[in-house]
One Martini backbone bead per residue (centre of mass of N, CA, C, O) as a GRO file, in nm:
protein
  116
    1UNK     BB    1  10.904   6.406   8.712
    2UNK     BB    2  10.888   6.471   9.005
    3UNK     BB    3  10.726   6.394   9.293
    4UNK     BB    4  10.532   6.467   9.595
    5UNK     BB    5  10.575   6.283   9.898
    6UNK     BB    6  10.405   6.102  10.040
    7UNK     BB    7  10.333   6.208  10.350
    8UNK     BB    8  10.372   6.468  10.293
    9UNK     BB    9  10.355   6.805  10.351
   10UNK     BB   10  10.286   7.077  10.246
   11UNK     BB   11  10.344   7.407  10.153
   12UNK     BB   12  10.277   7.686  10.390
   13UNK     BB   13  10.208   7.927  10.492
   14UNK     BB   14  10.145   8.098  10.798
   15UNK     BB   15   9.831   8.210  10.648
   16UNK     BB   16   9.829   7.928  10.491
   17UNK     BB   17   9.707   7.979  10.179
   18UNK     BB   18   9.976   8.177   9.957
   19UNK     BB   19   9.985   8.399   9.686
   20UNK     BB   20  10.254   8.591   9.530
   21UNK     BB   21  10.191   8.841   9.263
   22UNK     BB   22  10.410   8.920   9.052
   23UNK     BB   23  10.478   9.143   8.796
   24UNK     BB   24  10.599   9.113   8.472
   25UNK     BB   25  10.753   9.428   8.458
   26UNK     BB   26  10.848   9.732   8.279
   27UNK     BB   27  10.945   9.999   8.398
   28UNK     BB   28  10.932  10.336   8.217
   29UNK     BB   29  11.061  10.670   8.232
   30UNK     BB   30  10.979  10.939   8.122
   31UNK     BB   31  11.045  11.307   8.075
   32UNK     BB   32  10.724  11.281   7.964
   33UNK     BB   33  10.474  11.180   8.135
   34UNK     BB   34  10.411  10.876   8.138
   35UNK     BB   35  10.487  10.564   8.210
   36UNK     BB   36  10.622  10.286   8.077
   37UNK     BB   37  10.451   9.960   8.034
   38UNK     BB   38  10.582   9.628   8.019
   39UNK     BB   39  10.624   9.321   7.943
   40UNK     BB   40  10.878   9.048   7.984
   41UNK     BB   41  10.622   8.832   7.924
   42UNK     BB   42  10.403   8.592   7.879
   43UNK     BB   43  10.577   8.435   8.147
   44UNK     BB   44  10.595   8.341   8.515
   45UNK     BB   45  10.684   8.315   8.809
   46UNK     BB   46  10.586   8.241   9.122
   47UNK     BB   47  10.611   8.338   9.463
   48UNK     BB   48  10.664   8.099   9.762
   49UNK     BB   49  10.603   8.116  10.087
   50UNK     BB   50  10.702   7.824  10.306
   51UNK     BB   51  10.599   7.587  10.539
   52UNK     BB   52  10.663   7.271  10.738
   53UNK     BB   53  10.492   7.183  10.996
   54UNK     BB   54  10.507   6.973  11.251
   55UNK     BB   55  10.766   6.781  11.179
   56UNK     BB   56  10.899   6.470  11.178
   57UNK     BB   57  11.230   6.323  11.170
   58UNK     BB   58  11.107   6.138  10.927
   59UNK     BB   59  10.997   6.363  10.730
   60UNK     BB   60  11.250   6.534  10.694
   61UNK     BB   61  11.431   6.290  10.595
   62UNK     BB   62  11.232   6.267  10.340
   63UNK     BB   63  11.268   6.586  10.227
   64UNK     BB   64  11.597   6.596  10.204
   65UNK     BB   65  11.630   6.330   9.999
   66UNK     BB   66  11.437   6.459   9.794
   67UNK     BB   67  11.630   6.743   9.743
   68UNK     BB   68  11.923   6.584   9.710
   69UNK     BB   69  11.806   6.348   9.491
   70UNK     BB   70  11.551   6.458   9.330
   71UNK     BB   71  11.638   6.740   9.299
   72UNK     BB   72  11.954   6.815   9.311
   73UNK     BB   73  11.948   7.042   9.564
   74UNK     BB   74  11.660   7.182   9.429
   75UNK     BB   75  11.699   7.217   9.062
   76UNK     BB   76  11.443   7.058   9.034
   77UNK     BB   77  11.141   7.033   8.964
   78UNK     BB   78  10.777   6.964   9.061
   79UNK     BB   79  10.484   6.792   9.187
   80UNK     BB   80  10.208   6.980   9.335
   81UNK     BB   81   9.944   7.044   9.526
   82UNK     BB   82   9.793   7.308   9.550
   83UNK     BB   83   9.628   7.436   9.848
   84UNK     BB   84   9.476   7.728   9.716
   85UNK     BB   85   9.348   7.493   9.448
   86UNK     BB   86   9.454   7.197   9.405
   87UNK     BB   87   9.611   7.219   9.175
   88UNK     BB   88   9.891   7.073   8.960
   89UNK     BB   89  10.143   7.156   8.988
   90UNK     BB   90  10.517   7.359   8.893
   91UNK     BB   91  10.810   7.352   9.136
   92UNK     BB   92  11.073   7.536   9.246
   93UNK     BB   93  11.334   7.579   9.424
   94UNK     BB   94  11.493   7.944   9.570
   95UNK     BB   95  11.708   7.787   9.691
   96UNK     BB   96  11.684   7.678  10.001
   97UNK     BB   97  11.661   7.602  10.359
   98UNK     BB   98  11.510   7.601  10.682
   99UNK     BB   99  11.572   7.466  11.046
  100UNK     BB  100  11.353   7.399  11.302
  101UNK     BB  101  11.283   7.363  11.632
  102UNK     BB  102  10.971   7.232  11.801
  103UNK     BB  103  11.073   7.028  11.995
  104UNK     BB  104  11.035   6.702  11.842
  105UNK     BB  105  10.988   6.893  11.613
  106UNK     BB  106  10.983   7.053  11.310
  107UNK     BB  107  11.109   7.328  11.062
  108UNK     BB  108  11.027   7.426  10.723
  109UNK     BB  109  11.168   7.693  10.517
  110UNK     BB  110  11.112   7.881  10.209
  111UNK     BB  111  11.144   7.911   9.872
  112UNK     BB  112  10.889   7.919   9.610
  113UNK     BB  113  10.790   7.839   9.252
  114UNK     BB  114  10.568   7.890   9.013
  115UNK     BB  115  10.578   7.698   8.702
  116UNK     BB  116  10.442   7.781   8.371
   0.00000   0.00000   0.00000
């Protein structure tokens, strides 16, 4: 499994490191009384908006080459420290992302999943 590029920062959300968690839950109202709410299973992916702030075009490339050749277009998962707790996590890109100019550096934003 691919691990994240030495040298490249990770993905921080706006407001920092931050994780949101949906519960993988269904809810069925019922005809009489309270709704039934079951989990949809054992785990689920965590999603996490985050972006890659004032980063150079050297490391842009570097980001770019990593999604295209080692993850296959965003395809395959990846190892990389949670920003959030420290701990080595497997992620996921969940469609594309985006390049804003910022000056001289690029932003990059995403969204990624946290693999169970």
């Amino acid at each position: 499994m691919p691990a994240w590029p030495v040298g490249l920062p990770f993905f921080q959300s706006s407001r920092g490191a931050r994780r949101d968690v949906e519960p993988d839950v269904i809810r069925t109202q019922m005809s009489k009384g309270p709704a039934k709410v079951r989990r949809r299973s054992s785990s689920a992916p965590m999603p996490r908006q985050g972006r890659l702030s004032q980063i150079t075009l050297a490391q842009l490339d570097a980001f770019e080459t990593f999604f295209r050749e080692e993850l296959g277009e965003g395809v395959m998962s990846f190892t990389a420290t949670d920003p959030l707790d420290g701990l080595e996590r497997t992620f996921r890109f969940v469609g594309g992302y985006s390049v804003e100019p910022r000056g001289v550096r690029r932003e990059v934003t995403a969204t990624l999943e946290i693999l169970p």
